[in-house]
C-alpha positions as CSV (number, residue, x, y, z in Angstrom):
1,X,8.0,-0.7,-19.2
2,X,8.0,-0.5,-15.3
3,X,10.2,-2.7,-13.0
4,X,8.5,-3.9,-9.7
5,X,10.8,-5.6,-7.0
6,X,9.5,-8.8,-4.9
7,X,10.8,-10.1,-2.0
8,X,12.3,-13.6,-2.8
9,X,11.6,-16.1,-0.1
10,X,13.9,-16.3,2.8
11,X,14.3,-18.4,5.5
12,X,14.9,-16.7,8.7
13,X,15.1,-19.5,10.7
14,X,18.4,-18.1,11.5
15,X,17.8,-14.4,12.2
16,X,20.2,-12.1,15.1
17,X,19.5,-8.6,15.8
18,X,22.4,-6.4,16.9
19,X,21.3,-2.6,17.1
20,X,19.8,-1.4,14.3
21,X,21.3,-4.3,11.9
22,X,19.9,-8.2,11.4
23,X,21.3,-11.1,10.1
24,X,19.4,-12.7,7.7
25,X,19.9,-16.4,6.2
26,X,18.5,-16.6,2.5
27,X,18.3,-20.4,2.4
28,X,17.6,-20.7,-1.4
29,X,21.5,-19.8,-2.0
30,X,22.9,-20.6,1.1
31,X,24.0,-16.7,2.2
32,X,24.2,-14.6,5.7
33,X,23.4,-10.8,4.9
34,X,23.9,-8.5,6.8
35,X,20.8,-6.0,6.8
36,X,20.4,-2.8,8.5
37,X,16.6,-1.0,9.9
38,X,15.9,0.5,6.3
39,X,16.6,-3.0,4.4
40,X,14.6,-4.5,6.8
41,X,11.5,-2.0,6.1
42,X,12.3,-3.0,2.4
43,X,11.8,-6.9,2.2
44,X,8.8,-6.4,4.9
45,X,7.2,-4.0,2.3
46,X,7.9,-6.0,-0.9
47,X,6.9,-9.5,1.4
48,X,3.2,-8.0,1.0
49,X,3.2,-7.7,-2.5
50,X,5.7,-6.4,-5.1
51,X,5.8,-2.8,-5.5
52,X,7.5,-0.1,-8.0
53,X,10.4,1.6,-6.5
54,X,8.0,5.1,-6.0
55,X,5.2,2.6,-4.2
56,X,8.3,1.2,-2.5
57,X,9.6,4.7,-0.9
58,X,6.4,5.9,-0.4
59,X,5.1,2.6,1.6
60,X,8.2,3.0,3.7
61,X,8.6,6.6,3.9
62,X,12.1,7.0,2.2
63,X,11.8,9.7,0.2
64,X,14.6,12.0,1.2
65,X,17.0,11.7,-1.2
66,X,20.1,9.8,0.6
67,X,16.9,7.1,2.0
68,X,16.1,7.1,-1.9
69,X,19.5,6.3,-3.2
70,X,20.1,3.7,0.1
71,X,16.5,1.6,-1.2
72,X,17.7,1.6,-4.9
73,X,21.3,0.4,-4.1
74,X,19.6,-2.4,-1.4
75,X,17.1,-3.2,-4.4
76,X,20.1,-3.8,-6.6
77,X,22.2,-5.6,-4.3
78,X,19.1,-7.8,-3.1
79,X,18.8,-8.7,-6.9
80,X,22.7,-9.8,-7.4
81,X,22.3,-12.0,-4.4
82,X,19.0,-13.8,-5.0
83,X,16.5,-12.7,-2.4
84,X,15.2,-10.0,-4.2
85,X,13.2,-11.0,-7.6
86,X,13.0,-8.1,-10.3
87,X,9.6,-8.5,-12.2
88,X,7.7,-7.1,-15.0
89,X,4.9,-4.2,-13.8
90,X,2.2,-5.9,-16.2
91,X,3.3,-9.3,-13.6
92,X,2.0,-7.2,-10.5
93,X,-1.3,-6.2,-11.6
C-alpha cells in the first residue's frame, strides 16, 4: 500500500516571515512552528491535493538527495504535530 500526505488545515491568521523561515499558527492544536522555504513549498503542494512523497519531490523539485531526506523528515514531523494528515493512496484517487 502507498502512503499519500495532505496538508491538514491551518490557520495562518498569524503568519511572520523572517528570511527564509515563517511562522506558522496550526489552530486545530494550538502550536507556533517554525517553518523554513522548503516546508513552506511542502504544505503549499500538499494544500492542492494530497500527493505521494515521489509526486511530492517531483511537484517541488526536491530531488537531490539531502532536499529528499529534508521533505521526509518535515512529512514526519508535520504528522507528529497535527497539520500534516497521513492517508491511504486508494483515499487520493
Amino acid at each position: 500500500m502507498t502512503i499519500a500526505w495532505k496538508s491538514a488545515p491551518i490557520s495562518v491568521s498569524l503568519q511572520f516571515k523572517d528570511g527564509d523561515e515563517t511562522i506558522i499558527y496550526h489552530e486545530a492544536s494550538g502550536s507556533m512552528h517554525l517553518i523554513n522555504a522548503l516546508g513552506l513549498k511542502v504544505l503549499d503542494a500538499l494544500s492542492k491535493r494530497p500527493l505521494t512523497i515521489d509526486e511530492l519531490v517531483d511537484t517541488i523539485h526536491a530531488r537531490e538527495i539531502n532536499k529528499f531526506e529534508s521533505v521526509r523528515q518535515f512529512l514526519k514531523i508535520g504528522v507528529e504535530e497535527g497539520f500534516i494528515e497521513e492517508i491511504p493512496d486508494s483515499e487520493t484517487k
